[in-house]
C-alpha positions as CSV (number, residue, x, y, z in Angstrom):
1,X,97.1,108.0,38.1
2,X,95.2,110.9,38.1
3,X,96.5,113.8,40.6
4,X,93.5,114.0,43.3
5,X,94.0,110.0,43.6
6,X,97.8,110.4,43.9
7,X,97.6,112.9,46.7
8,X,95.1,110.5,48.3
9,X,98.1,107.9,48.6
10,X,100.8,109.9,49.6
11,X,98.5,111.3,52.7
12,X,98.3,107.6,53.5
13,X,101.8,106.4,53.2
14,X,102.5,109.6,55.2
15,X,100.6,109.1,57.9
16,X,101.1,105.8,58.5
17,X,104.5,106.8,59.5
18,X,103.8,109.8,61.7
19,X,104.8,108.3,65.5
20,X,102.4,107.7,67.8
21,X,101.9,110.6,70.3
22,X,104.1,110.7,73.1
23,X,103.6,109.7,76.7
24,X,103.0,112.5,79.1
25,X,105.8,112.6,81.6
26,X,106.1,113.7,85.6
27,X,108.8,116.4,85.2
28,X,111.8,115.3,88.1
29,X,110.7,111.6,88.5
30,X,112.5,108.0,88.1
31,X,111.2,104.8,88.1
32,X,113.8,102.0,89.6
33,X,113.3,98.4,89.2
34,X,113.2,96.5,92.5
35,X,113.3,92.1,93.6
36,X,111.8,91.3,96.4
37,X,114.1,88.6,97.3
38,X,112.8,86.4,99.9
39,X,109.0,87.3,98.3
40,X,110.6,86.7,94.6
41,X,108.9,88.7,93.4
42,X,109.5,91.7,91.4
43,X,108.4,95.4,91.9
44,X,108.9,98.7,90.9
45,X,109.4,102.1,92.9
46,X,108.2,105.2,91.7
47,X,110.0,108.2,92.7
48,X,109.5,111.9,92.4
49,X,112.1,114.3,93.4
50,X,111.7,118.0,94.3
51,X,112.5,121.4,92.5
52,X,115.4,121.8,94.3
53,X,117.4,118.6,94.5
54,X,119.8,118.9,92.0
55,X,121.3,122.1,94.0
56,X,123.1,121.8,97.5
57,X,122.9,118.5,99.8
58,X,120.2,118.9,101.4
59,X,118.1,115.5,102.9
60,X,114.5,116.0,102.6
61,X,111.5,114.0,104.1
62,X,110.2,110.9,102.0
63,X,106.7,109.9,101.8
64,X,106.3,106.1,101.1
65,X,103.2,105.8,99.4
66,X,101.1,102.0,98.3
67,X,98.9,101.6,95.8
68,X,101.6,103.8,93.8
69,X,99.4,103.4,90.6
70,X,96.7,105.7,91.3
71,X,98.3,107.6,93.9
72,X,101.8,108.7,93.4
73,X,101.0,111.4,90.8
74,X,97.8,111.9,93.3
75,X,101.3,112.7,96.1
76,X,103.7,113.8,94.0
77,X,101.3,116.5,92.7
78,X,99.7,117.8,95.7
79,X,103.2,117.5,98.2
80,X,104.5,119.7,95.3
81,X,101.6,122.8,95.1
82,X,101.9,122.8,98.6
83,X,105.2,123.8,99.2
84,X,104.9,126.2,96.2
85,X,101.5,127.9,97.2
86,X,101.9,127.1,101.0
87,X,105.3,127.5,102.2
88,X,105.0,123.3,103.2
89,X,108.8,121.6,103.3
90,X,109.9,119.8,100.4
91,X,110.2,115.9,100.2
92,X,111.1,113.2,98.1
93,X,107.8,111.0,97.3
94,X,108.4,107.1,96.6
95,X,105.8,104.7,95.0
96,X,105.3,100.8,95.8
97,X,103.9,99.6,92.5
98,X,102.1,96.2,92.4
99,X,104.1,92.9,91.6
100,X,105.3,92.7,87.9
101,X,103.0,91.0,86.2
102,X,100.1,91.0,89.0
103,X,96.5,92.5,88.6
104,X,96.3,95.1,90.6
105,X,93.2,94.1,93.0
106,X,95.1,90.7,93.2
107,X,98.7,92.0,94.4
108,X,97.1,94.3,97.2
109,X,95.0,92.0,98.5
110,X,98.2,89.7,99.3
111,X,100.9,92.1,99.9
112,X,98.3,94.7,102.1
113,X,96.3,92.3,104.5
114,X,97.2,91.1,108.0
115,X,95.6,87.4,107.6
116,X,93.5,85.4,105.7
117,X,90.0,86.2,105.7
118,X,88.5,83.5,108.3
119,X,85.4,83.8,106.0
120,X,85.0,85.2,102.5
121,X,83.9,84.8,99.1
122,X,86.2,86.5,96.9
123,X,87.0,85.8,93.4
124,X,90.8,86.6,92.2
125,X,90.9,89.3,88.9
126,X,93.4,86.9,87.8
127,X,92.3,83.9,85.7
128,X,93.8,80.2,86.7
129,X,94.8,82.1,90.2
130,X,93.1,81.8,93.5
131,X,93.1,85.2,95.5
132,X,95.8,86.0,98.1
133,X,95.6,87.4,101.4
134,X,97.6,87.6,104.3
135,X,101.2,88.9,103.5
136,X,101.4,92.2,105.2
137,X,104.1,90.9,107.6
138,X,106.6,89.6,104.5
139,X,105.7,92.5,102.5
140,X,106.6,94.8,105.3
141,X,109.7,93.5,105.7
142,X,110.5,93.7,102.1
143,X,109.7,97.8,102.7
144,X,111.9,98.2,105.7
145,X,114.9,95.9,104.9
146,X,115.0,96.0,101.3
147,X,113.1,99.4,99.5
148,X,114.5,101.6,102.7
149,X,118.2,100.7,101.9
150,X,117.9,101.4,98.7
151,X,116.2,104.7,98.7
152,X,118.9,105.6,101.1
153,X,121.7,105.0,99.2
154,X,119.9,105.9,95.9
155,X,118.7,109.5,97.2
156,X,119.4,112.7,99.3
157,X,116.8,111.4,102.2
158,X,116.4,111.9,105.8
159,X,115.6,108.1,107.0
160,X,114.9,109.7,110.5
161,X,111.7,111.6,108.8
162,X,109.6,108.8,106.8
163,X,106.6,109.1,106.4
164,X,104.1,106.3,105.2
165,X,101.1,107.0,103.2
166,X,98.2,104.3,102.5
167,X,94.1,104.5,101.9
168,X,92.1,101.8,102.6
169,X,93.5,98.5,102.2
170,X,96.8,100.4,101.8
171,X,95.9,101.2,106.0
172,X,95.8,97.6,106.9
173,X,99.2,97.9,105.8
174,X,99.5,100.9,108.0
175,X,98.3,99.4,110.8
176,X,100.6,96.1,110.3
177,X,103.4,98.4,110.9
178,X,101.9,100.7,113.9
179,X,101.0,97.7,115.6
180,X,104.1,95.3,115.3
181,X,107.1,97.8,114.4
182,X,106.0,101.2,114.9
183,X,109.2,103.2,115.0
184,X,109.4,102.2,111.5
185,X,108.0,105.3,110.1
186,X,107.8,108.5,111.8
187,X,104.5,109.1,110.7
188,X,101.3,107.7,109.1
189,X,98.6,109.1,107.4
190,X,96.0,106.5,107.4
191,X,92.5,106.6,105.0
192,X,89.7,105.1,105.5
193,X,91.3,102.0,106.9
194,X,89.1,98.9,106.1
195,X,88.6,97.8,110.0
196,X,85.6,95.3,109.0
197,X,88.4,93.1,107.3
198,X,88.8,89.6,108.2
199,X,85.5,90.0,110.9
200,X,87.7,93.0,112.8
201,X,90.8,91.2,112.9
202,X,92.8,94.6,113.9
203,X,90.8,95.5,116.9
204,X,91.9,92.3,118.2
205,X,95.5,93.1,117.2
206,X,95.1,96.4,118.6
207,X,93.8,94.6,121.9
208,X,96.6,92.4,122.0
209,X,99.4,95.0,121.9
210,X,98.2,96.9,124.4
211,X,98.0,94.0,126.6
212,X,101.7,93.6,126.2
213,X,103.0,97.4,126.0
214,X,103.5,100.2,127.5
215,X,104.3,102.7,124.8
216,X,103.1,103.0,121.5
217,X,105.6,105.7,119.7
218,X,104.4,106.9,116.9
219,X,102.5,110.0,115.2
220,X,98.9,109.1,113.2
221,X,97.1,111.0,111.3
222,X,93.5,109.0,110.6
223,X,91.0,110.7,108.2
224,X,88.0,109.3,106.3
225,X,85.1,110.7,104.4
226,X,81.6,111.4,106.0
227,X,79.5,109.5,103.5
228,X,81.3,106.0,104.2
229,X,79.0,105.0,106.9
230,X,76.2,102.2,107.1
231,X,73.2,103.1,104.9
232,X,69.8,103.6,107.2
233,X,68.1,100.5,108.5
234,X,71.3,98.2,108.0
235,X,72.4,96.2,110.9
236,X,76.7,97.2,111.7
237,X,79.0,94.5,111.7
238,X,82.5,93.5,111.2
239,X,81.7,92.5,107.9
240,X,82.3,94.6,104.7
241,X,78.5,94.3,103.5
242,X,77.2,96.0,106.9
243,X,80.6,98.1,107.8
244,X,80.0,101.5,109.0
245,X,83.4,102.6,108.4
246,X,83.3,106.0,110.3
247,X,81.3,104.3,113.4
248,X,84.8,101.6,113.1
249,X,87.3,104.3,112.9
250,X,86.3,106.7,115.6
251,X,85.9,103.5,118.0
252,X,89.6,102.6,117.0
253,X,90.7,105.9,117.1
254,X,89.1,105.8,121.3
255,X,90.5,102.7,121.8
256,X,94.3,103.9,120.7
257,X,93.8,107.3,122.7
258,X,92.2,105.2,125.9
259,X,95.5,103.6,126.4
260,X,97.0,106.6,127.1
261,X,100.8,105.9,125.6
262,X,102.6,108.3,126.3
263,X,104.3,108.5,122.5
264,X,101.7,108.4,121.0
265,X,99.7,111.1,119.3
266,X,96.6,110.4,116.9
267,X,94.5,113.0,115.3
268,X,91.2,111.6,113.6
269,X,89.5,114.3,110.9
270,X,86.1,113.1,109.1
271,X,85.6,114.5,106.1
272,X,81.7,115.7,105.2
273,X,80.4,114.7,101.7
274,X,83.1,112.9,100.7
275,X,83.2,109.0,100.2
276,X,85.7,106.8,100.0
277,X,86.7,107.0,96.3
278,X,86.7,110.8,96.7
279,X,88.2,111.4,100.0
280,X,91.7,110.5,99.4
281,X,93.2,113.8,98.1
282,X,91.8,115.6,101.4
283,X,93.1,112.9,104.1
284,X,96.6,113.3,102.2
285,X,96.5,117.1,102.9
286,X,95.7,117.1,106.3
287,X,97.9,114.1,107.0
288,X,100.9,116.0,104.9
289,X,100.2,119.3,107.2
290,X,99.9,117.6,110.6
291,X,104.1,117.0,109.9
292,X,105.3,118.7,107.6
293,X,106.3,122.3,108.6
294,X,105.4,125.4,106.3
295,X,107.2,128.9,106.3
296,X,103.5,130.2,106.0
């Protein structure tokens, strides 16, 4: 064999042994495998843990994000620069994944809505598997009586400072807790919640619980982006095709503040220029600093 083909083959047989290029990986996070047991179901939880933990016994805040696929990093990332660049608290941040083995779009849709869609036409991104809808209620209870126990006895937390994190569908959720167990965080920062769902279903349960209490306890942080409202020349409705979702947030937001509970405090910031895909980041900033404390 002549030299130049010789080298040829051993750059082959040498690089098909090189590894494959490693994963890039949050510094100070876990992920902890999770069953749902009266769901069965199984999830995981994503958690990131702060500079600090491994010295002293300190309890920090948690944030319990949703949709922990795109956003934990999204929380991790920004709770983290600003308690480096703004004096904010530290906290420990934990993800809800999806359901092993679930698409996403089809997992939220079951685990983050209040009902069943009265009417709708959706088509599930999981072949040989009508869509889901309706378990906010189990799923919640899964959250409170299953993932809060184990964060607590996994990690250095203060249960008496939880914080729940969602963006739109990932509000529903919100709003399932604020409006049937809302001591069960001690704060929410809601996005762009999707109010048209289900033809408005949550300004009737909104409407209900006010007819039946007197107190709403709880500390809510709303925020959406300017741009997600109904084009010029539509028609608004409860219905996601004709939604204006600022015109259905700000009318929520007045309804809450017209019943005047005395526990309860809502803030509502609309974001210019943004949308709903971009909005995110700058509702979780606000929501973060209407809590958290900072030295600065």
């Amino acid at each position: 064999m002549k030299p130049f083909s010789l080298f040829i083959v051993l750059c082959c047989l040498a690089g098909s042994t090189l590894a494959a290029p490693a994963s890039y990986v949050l510094e100070n996070t876990e992920v902890r495998d999770i069953r749902a047991q009266a769901l069965k179901r199984d999830y995981q939880l994503y958690v990131a843990l702060p500079d600090s933990y491994r010295q002293g016994n300190k309890r920090y805040p948690v944030l319990f994000v949703v949709d922990a696929n795109y956003s934990f990093a999204i929380v991790r990332n920004i709770a983290q620069r600003l308690n480096k660049h703004a004096g904010m608290e530290e906290v420990v941040v934990v993800g809800l994944s999806y359901a092993n083995g679930d698409g996403g779009v089809y997992s939220r849709r079951r685990d983050y809505t209040p009902t069943t869609p009265r009417k709708h036409e959706y088509r599930s991104d999981m072949p040989g598997r009508q869509p889901a809808f309706g378990e906010a209620k189990a799923y919640g209870q899964f959250i409170s009586g299953e993932v809060f126990p184990f964060i607590a006895s996994n990690y250095r937390v203060n249960m008496q400072r939880k914080v729940f994190i969602g963006h739109s569908y990932g509000s529903l959720l919100g709003l399932q807790f604020l409006l049937t167990q809302p001591r069960t965080f001690e704060h929410y920062i809601l996005g762009s919640p999707s109010l048209w769902y289900d033809a408005g279903v949550m300004f009737e349960r909104e409407q209900a619980y006010a007819a039946s209490h007197k107190d709403l306890p709880a500390s809510v942080f709303f925020g959406i982006g300017g741009l997600e409202k109904l084009a010029a020349g539509k028609k608004r409705s409860r219905s996601e095709e004709d939604a204006d979702m600022v015109a259905d947030l700000r009318e929520f937001d007045g309804k809450l503040k017209s019943r005047k509970f005395p526990g309860l405090t809502t803030r509502l910031r609309v974001f210019e220029d943004e949308d709903h895909a971009s909005v995110f980041p700058f509702v979780l900033t606000h929501g973060l600093r209407a809590y958290l404390t900072s030295a600065k």
